[in-house]
Structures are given as C-alpha cells and as structure tokens.
C-alpha positions in Angstrom: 62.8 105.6 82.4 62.9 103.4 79.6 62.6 105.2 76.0 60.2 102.9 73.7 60.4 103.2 69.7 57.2 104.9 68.6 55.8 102.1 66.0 52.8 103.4 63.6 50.1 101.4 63.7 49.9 98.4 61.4 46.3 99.0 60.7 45.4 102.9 60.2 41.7 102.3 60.5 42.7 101.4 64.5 43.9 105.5 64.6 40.9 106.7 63.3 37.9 107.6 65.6 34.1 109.0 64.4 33.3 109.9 61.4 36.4 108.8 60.0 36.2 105.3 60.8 32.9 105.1 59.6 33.3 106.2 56.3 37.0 104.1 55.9 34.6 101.0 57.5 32.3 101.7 54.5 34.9 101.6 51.8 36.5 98.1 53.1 32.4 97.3 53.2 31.8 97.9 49.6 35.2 96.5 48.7 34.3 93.5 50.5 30.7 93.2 48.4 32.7 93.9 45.7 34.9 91.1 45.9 32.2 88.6 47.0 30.6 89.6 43.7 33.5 88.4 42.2 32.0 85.0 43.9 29.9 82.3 41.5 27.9 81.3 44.7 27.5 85.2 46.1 25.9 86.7 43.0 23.4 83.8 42.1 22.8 84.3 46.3 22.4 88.3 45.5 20.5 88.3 42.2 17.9 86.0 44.2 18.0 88.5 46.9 17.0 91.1 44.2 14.0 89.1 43.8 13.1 87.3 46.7 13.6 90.8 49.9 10.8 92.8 47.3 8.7 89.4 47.3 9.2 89.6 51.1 7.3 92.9 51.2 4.7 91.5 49.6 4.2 88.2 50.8 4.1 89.3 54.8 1.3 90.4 56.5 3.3 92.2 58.9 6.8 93.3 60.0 7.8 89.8 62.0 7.0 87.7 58.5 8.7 90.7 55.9 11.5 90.3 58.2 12.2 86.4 58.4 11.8 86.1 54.9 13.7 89.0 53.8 16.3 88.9 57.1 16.4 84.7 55.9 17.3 85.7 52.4 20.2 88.5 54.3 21.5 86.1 56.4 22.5 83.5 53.1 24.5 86.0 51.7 26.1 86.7 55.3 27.2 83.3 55.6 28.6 83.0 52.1 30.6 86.3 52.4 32.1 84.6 55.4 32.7 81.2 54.3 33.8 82.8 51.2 36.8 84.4 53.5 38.0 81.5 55.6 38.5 79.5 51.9 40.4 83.1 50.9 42.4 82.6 54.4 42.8 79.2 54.3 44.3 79.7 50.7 46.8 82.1 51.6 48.2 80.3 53.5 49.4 77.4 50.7 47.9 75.2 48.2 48.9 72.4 49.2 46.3 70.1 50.8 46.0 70.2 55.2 43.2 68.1 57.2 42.5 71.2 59.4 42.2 73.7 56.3 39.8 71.1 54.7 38.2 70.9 58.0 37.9 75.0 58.1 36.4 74.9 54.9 33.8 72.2 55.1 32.7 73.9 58.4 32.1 77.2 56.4 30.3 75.1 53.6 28.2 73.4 56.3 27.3 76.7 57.8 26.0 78.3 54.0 24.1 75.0 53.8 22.6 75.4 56.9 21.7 78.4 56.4 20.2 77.8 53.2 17.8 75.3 55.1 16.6 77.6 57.3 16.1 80.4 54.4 14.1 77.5 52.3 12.0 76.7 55.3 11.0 80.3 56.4 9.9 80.5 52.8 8.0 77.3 52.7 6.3 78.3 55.7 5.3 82.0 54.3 4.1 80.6 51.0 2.3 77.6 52.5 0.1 80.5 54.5 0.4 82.4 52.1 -1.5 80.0 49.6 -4.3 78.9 51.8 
C-alpha cells in the first residue's frame, strides 16, 4: 500500500458540484464580460448589440429570422471575447515577437472577421426582404 500526499485541487471550481458551480460559473461569467468590456472592439460590438438584438425583434417575421439576426449579432461578440483571450494568452506568455503567436492571433482575428461577414450578410438578407 502506497500512501499518496493528499494535494488540494488547483482549481476549486473542479470540487464544487450543483448549485455551487453554477453560481461560481456565473461570477467568472460576469467577470469575463467585464473584462471584455474593458475591450475597444467588444463594447462598439455590445453597444451595437443594444441596438441591433431589439431591431431583430422587429424586423423578423418569425422566430427562425429574430433568431439569425439576433443569434448573428451573439455570435460576433462570442468570437471577439475569444479572440480577445488567445491575444491575453498569447501575451502572457512574453512580448517579444513569435511566428506561432502571430499565427494564433491572426487566426482569432480571421475568425471575428468571419464572423462579422456572416452577421453583415444575415442582415443584408433580412433588410433586403424586409424593404420589398
């Protein structure tokens, strides 16, 4: 029999089970929002959200259309909240300049670009039927 070292758990969240974890997720949610706020890009995304999910509501003529305009409009600020972290990663890790970082970064870039097509062309779409 071979005594092993109890070790607590790096991550305290892992312990917790329910209720619990739910309402620790929620915190490291809201602190997450809160430091994407913190974000140039994240709060012009967000204050166009403010405009553009209500405008949703009113623009679709049913639940499939309210919910690719607003769910387009969503899934922007998805993307920048996690391209936003890979650039926070990669910068832990050092300043100083690495082709993989650069290529970790442009990736996430790509990805908020893309989805910023796909938002813009949703919209087009539900306007251009929309209008006539």
């Amino acid at each position: 029999m071979t005594d092993t070292p109890h070790r607590e758990p790096a991550n305290a969240q892992k312990q917790r089970t329910g209720l619990a974890r739910m309402w620790h997720a929620l915190g490291y949610s809201m602190a997450g929002l809160r430091a994407g706020w913190n974000e140039t890009a994240f709060r012009q995304e967000a204050l166009a959200a403010m405009v553009l999910v209500p405008l949703a509501f009113w623009l679709g003529r049913n639940w499939v259309e309210v919910a690719l305009l607003a769910g387009s409009v969503v899934l922007v600020m998805v993307v920048e909240l996690l391209n936003t972290g890979i650039e926070t990663a990669i910068d832990r890790i050092g300043p100083e300049w690495h082709d993989l970082s650069k290529r970790a970064k442009d990736m996430g870039s790509a990805a908020v670009l893309l989805s910023l097509v796909v938002c813009a062309g949703i919209w087009s779409a539900g306007l251009w039927t929309a209008l006539n």
